[in-house]
C-alpha positions in Angstrom: -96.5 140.6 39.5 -94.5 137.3 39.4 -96.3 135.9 36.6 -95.5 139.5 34.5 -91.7 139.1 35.4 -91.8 135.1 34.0 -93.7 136.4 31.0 -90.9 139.3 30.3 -88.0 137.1 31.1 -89.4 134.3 28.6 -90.2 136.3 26.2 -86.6 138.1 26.0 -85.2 134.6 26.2 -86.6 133.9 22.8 -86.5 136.9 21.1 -82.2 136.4 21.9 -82.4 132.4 20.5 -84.0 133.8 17.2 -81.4 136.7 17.5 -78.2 134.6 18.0 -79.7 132.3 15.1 -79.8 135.1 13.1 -76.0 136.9 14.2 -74.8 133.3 13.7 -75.4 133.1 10.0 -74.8 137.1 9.5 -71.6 136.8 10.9 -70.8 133.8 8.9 -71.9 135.4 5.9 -69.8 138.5 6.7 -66.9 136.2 6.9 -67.6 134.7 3.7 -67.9 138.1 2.0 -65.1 139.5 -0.5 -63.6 142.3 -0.4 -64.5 144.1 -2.3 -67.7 141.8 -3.0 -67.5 140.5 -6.2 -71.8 140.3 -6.9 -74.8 141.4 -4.7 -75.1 138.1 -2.6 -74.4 138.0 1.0 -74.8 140.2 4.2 -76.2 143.9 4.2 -76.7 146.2 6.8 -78.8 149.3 6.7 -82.1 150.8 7.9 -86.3 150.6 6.8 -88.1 154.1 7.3 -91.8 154.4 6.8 -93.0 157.1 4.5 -96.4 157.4 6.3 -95.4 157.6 9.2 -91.6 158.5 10.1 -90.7 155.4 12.2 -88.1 153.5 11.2 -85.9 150.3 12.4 -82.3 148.6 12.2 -82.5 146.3 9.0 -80.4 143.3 8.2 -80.3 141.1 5.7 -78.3 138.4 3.9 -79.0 137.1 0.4 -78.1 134.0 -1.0 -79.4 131.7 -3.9 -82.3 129.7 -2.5 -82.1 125.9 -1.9 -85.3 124.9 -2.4 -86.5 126.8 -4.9 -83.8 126.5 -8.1 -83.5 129.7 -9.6 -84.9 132.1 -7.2 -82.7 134.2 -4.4 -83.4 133.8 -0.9 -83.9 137.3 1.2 -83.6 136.3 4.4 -84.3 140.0 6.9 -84.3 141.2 10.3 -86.1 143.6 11.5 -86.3 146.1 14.2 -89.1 148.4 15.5 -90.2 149.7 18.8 -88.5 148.7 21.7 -87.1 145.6 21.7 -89.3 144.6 19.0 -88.2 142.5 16.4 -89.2 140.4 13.4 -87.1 137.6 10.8 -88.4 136.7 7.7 -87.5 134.9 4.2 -88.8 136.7 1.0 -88.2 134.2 -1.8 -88.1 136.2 -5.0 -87.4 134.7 -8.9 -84.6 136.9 -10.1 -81.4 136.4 -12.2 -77.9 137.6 -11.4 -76.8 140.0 -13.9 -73.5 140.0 -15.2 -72.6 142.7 -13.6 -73.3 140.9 -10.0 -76.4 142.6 -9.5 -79.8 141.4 -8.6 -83.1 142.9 -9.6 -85.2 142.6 -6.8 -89.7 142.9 -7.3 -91.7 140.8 -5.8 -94.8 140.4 -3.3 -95.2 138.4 -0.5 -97.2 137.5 2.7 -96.0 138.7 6.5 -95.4 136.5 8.8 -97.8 137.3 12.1 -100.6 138.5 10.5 -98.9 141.3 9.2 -100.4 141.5 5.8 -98.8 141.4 2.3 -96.0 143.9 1.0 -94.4 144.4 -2.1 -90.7 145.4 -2.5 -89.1 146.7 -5.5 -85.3 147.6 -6.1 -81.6 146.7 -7.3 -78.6 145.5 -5.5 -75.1 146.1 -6.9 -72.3 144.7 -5.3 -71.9 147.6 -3.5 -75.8 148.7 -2.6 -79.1 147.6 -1.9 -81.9 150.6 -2.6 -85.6 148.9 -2.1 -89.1 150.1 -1.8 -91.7 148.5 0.1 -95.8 149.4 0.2 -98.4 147.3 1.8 -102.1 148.3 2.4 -101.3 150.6 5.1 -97.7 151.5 5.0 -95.4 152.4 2.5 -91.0 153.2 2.5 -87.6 152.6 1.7 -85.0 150.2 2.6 -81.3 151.3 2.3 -78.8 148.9 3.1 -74.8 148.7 2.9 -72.3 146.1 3.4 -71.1 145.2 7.2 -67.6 146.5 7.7 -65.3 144.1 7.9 
């Protein structure tokens, strides 16, 4: 029973590090952003649902030209599912910023966990971020919106 209640308690301890990690830079982001946004980078708040299957999570993410790789935009999510369930991940993707500051947004990439590989296709404007997702086994939509300030 001890060991259970360690387990738990660890386990919520670092699921909130990776959390504040991840408010920390959304909430710089956010402060960053102007209003009204100018072009598609930056913070975006919304929600995932699953065609298949119904369920659906809390989705964040903020998008910003990548640093390492020249030319490509960084998507850098959070996720949430279940209870207390959640996931962060960067999906790198080669696109352009258009000159009406939106980003075209298709690409594919590997899940961290063991997850499997999804593909996501959609557009940003400044003012919305519409998606699609499919992997092997699921399938849905991401709709997203800017934070209020």
């Amino acid at each position: 029973m001890k060991s259970k209640f360690i387990a738990t308690v660890l386990t919520l301890v670092l699921c909130s590090c990776g959390a504040n990690s991840y408010r920390s830079g959304f909430a710089q982001a956010s402060s960053n952003l102007p209003h009204p946004p100018t072009k598609a980078e930056g913070p975006w708040l919304g929600k995932w649902v699953s065609e298949v299957n119904g369920h659906s999570g809390p989705l964040w993410c903020i998008v910003q030209p990548s640093l390492e790789d020249p030319g490509k935009y960084d998507f850098r999510y959070r996720a949430g599912w279940g209870v207390l369930k959640f996931g962060d991940y960067t999906h790198t993707v080669p696109t352009k910023l258009g000159k009406d500051g939106s980003l075209a947004l298709s690409g594919e990439m590997k899940l961290p966990g063991g997850l499997g590989i999804y593909q996501v296709k959609g557009k940003l404007t400044r003012e919305t971020f519409s998606a699609t997702y499919q992997s092997a086994s699921d399938h849905g939509t991401m709709s997203l919106k800017r934070p209020v300030p």
